[in-house]
C-alpha positions as CSV (number, residue, x, y, z in Angstrom):
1,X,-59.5,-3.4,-86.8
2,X,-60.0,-3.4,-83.2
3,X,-57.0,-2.4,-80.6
4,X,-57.2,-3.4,-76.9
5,X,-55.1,-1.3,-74.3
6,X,-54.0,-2.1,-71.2
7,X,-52.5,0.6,-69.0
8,X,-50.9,0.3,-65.7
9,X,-49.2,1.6,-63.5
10,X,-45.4,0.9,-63.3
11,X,-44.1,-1.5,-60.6
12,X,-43.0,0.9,-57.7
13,X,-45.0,3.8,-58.7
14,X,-47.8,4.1,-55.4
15,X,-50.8,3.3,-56.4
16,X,-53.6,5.0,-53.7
17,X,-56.7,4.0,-55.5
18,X,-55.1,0.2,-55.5
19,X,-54.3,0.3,-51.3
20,X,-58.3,1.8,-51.2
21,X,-60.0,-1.0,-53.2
22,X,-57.3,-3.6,-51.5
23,X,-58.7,-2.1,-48.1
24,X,-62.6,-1.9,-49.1
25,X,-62.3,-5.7,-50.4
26,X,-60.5,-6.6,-46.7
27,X,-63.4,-4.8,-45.0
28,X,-66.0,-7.2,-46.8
29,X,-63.7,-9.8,-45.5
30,X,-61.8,-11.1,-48.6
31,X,-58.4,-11.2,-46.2
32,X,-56.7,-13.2,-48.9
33,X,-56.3,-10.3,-51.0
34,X,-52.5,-9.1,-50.6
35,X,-52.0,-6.2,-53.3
36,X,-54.4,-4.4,-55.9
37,X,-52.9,-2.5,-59.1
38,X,-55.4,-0.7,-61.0
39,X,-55.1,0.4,-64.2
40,X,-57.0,1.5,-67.5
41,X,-58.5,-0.7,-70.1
42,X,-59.6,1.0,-73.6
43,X,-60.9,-0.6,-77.0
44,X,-60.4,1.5,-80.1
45,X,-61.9,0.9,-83.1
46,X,-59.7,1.3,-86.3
47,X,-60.2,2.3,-89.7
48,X,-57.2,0.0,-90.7
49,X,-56.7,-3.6,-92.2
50,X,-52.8,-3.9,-91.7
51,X,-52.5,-5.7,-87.8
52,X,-49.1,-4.2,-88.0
53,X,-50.1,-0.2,-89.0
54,X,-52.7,-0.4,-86.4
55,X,-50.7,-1.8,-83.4
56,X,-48.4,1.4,-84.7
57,X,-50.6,3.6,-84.5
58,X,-52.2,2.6,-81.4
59,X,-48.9,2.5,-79.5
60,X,-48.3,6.3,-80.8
61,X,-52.0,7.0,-79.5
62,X,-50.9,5.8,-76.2
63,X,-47.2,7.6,-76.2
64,X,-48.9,10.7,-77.1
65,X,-52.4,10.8,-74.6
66,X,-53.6,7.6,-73.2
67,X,-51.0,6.5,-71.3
68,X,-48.4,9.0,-69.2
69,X,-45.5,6.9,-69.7
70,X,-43.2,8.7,-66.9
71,X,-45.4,6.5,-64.0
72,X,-47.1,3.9,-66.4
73,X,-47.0,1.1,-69.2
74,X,-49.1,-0.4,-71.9
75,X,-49.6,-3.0,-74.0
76,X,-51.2,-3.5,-77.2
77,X,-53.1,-6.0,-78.7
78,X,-55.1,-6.3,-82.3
79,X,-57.5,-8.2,-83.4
């Protein structure tokens, strides 16, 4: 079963590497950009069948190392 994780930062946590891609992108002239967020995007691969146990597990995997949940959030999906 495969679990896809979003990770981002939490809304007023600064976010320097989102002001220098929101710069770059107005220095190649895209002006109508007003704010970039960036975040983390990771696929696991589980060796589970039960959508329910997975999405567990996956959430603990992200409490416990992907995600530092004092400055961001995440969301899980399975497939």
């Amino acid at each position: 079963m495969k679990a896809k994780i979003h990770i981002t930062l939490k809304s007023g946590v600064l976010d320097p590497q989102g002001k220098a891609i929101e710069g770059a992108l107005h220095n190649m002239g895209f002006r109508g950009v007003k704010e970039v967020r960036q975040g983390k995007y990771i696929e696991l691969d589980l060796a589970e069948s039960d959508a329910t146990k997975a999405k567990e597990a996956a959430q603990k995997m992200c409490e416990g190392l992907l995600a530092n949940t004092v400055v961001e959030r995440f969301k899980v999906e399975v497939e």
